[in-house]
C-alpha positions, -999 to 999 in steps of 0.1 A, spaced: 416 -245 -696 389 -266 -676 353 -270 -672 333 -256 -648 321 -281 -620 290 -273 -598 311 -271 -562 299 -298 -539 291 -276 -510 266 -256 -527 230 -256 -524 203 -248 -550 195 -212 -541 161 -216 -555 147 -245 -530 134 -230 -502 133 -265 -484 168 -254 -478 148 -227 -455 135 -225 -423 113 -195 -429 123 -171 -400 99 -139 -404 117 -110 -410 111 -84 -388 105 -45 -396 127 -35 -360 160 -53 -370 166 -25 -394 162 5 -372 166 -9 -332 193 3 -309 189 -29 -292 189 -51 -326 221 -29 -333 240 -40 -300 232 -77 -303 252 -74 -339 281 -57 -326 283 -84 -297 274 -117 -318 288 -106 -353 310 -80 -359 334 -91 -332 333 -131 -343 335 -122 -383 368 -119 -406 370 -79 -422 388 -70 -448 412 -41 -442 427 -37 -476 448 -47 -506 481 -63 -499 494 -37 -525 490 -12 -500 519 -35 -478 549 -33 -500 577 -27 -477 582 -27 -442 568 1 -420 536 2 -449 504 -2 -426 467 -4 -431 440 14 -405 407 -1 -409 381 13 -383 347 -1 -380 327 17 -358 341 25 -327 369 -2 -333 399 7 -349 429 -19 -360 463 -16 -377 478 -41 -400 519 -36 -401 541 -52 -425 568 -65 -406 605 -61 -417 605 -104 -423 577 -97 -449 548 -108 -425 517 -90 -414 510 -82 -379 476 -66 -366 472 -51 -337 439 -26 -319 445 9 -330 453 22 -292 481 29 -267 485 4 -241 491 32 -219 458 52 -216 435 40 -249 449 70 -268 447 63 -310 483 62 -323 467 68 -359 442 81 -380 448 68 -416 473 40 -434 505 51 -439 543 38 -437 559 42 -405 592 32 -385 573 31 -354 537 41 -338 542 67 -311 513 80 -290 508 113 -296 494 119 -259 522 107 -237 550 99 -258 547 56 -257 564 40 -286 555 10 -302 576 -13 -328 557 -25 -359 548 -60 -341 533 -35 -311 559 -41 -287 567 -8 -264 599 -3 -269 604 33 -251 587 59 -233 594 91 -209 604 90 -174 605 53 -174 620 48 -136 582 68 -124 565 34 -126 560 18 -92 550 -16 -107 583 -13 -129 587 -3 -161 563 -10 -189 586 -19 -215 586 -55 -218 557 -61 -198 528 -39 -218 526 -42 -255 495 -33 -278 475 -62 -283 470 -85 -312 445 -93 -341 445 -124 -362 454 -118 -400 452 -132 -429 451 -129 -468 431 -145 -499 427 -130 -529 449 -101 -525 435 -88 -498 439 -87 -463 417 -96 -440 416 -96 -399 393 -112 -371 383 -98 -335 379 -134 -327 404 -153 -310 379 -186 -322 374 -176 -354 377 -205 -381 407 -203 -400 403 -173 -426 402 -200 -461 374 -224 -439 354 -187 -429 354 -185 -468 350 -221 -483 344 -230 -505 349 -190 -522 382 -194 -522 384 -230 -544 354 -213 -569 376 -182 -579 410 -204 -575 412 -198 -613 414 -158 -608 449 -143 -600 432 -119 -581 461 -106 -560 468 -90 -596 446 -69 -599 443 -31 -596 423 -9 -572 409 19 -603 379 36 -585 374 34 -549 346 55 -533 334 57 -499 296 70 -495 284 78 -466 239 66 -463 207 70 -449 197 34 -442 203 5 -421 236 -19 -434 209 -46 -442 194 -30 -468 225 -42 -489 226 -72 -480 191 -84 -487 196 -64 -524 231 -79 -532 211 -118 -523 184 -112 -554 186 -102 -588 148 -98 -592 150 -62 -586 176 -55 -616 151 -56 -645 133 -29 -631 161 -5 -609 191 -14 -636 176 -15 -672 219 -9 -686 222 -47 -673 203 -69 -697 217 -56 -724 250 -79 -716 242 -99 -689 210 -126 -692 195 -119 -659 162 -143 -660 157 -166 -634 154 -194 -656 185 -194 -669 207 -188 -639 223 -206 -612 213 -198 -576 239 -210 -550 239 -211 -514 265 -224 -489 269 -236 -452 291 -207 -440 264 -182 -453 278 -173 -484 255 -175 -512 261 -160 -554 239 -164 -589 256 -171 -617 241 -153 -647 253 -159 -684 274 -130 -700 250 -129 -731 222 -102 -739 185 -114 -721 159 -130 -746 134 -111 -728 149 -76 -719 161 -60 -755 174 -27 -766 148 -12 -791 151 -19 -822 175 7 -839 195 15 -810 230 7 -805 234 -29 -788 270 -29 -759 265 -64 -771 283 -57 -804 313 -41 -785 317 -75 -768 323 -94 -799 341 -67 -818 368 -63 -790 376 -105 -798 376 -98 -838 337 -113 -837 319 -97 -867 280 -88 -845 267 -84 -883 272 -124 -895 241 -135 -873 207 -137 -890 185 -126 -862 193 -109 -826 186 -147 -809 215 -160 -831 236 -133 -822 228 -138 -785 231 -177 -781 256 -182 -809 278 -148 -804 279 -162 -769 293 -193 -779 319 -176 -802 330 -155 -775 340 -180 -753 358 -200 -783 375 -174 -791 388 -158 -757 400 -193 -755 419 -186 -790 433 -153 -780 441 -146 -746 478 -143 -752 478 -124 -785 453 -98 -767 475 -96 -740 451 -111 -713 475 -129 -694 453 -136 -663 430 -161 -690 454 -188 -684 437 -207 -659 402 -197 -665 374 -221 -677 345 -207 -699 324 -200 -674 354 -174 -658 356 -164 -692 321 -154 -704 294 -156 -675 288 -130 -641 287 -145 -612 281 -125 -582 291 -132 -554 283 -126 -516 307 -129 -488 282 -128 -455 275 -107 -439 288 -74 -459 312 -79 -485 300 -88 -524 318 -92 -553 312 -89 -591 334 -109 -610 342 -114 -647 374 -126 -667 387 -84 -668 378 -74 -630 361 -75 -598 342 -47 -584 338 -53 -547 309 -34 -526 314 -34 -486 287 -13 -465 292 -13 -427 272 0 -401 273 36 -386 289 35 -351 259 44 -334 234 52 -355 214 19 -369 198 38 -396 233 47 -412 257 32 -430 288 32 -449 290 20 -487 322 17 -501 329 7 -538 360 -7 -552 365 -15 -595 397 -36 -599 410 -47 -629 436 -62 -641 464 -45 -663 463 -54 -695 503 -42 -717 488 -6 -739 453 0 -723 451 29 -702 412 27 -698 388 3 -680 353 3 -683 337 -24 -662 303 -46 -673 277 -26 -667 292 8 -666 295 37 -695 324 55 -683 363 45 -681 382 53 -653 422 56 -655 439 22 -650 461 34 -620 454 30 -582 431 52 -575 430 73 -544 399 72 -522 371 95 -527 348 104 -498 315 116 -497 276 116 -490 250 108 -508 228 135 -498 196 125 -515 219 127 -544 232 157 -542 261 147 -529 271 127 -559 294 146 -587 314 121 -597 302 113 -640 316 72 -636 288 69 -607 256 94 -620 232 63 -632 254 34 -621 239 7 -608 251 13 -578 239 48 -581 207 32 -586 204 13 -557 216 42 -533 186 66 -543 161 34 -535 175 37 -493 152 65 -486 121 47 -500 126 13 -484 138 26 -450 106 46 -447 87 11 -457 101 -4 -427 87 22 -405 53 21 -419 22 1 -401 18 -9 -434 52 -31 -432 41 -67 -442 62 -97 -439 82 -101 -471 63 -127 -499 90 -136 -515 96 -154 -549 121 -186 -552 149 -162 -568 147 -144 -535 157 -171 -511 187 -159 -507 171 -129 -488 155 -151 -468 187 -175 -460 208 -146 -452 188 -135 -422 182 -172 -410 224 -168 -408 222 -136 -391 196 -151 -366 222 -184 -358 247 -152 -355 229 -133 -331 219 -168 -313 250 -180 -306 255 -202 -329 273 -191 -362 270 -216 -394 299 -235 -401 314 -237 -363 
């Protein structure tokens, strides 16, 4: 197991000399126009993800991911590769289909066109009708670029698009040490919002709003600001790294039960040595990672191997610009997407995935900040709105943190409709904000970072 090493493309998240200071604007979270400029300067240059490659197993298996008006499907090919192609008929834009699937062929169901996995036509009625000669071999569907990392697979609109692993760097060289092509989808949730897509993106760049929206967090992770590390980094990704240890600052009364003393017990760590609750926190921390570093094997956690102490113990969390974060620890990954409505700009999607990895006898998960385990099996999607949350039944989400976060849309969204809208003062822990937006700008300029 190695040490952790600062990674030299990242910059201190903290130092707003890395800024330029761009205002933030009220109208680039509710204007058609503002909408339009993304779709043509971002959405279409970006890399999506489309899925797990566990949903490609054999050949036929395919993956539609549609993101507003666009639709694409990824098909595993019967040599093992993946082939993505626009979700609709070279003959007259009809979609071929609606969800992912495993098929032998796509066939239009308006005019009868078949397509082979790769999206070559390959038949079609009355072919000796077509003056300029017949299609086959001359019309075929046309192609995305596709690529995977992580156990996921991912696709670009952009013929110009960097490489998929130099869109990420240096992401994919910081959670090297993860096998995360192992792990398991366990709870994946769609929701459907009332707010604009950048509401999430400005909360999943700061942690300053967790010690009042997500109390359940302290408890195990130390989220102060002066004891994390804020990274930002030239392709717009940016992540804090927070220490998997209770908060000095933020403690459970006295008298009630401390998650913290779960922690330990699970690695045969007696909570009850420790003199005082600072020993327990500093010390237990240390003792942790000493011995997950002892026991990995005997506990079954096979997926330790590689991992350093900071895999082992702290939360980073990480986000993947311009929608895509990720939560990771040494047991799992919960991923949170949201993508915009397709024509409304004060609408989103939020979709929600837990993943862990499986572990020989356990049959439950519960991940770092949650209360209730969920099944470790794939789970199947779950669809819904949030209503003003009424729409929300499911027990594993009632007082999540993302839970939290969804019933704060309504208030901020009316904020930036108010006269009373300010520009943001933000504090140094917020930069990130801040950065993300000066990315979005070079984006909507012309100019993406890291091209």
């Amino acid at each position: 197991m190695t040490d952790p090493i600062q990674h030299p493309m990242a910059m201190d998240g903290k130092d707003i000399r890395n800024l330029r200071g761009d205002p933030i604007d009220a109208e680039r979270y509710f204007s058609r126009d503002f909408m339009k400029q993304e779709w043509d300067q971002l959405w279409t240059k970006i890399w999506h993800i489309a899925g797990r490659e566990s949903q490609l197993e054999e050949a036929g298996d395919y993956l539609v991911h549609t993101f507003m008006r666009e639709s694409v499907i990824i098909a595993k090919q019967h040599d093992g590769s993946l082939k993505g192609m626009y979700n609709v008929c070279a003959h007259r834009a009809q979609r071929l289909v609606w969800d992912s699937g495993s098929l032998d062929q796509f066939f239009c169901p308006y005019h009868g066109w078949t397509f082979d996995l790769d999206g070559t036509l390959i038949d079609l009625p009355d072919r000796d009708d077509y003056p300029q000669g017949d299609p086959c071999g001359k019309v075929n569907l046309i192609e995305v670029r596709v690529a995977t990392w992580g156990g996921f697979v991912w696709y670009t609109m952009d013929d110009d698009a960097p490489e998929l692993l130099d869109y990420l760097a240096p992401l994919p060289d910081l959670y090297k040490n993860h096998p995360m092509e192992k792990l398991l989808r366990v709870k994946w949730v769609k929701v459907d919002l009332d707010c604009n897509w950048k509401f999430w993106s400005d909360n999943f760049n700061e942690s300053y709003h967790t010690r009042t929206a997500h109390k359940q967090v302290a408890p195990t992770i130390d989220q102060d600001h002066f004891t994390s590390r804020y990274e930002m980094f030239p392709n717009g990704h940016a992540r804090i790294i927070q220490m998997g240890r209770p908060s000095l600052r933020d403690r459970v009364p006295a008298g009630e039960h401390h998650p913290f003393d779960d922690v330990l017990r699970a690695w045969d760590i007696d909570p009850d040595q420790y003199p005082d609750y600072e020993t327990k926190a500093m010390q237990g921390w240390r003792d942790l990672k000493d011995a997950k570093k002892r026991l990995w094997k005997e506990k079954g956690h096979l997926h330790y191997e590689h991992m350093n102490d900071e895999d082992l113990t702290e939360s980073p969390f990480t986000h993947c610009f311009p929608n895509i974060s990720f939560g990771t620890s040494a047991d799992g990954v919960a991923l949170f997407r949201w993508e915009p409505h397709p024509t409304d700009p004060e609408k989103c999607v939020f979709d929600y995935w837990v993943m862990t990895y499986p572990i020989e006898g356990e049959e439950s998960y519960v991940g770092r900040t949650a209360t209730v385990a969920v099944d470790v099996k794939e789970a199947e999607l779950e669809h819904m709105s949030y209503d003003g949350g009424k729409g929300i039944t499911d027990e594993s989400l009632i007082d999540s943190v993302v839970y939290q976060d969804w019933s704060l849309n309504a208030g901020q969204t009316e904020g930036w409709h108010s006269r009373g809208y300010q520009e943001p003062y933000m504090a140094a822990q917020e930069s990130r904000v801040r950065k993300w937006h000066e990315n979005l700008n070079d984006y909507l300029a012309g100019n993406p970072p890291g091209r």
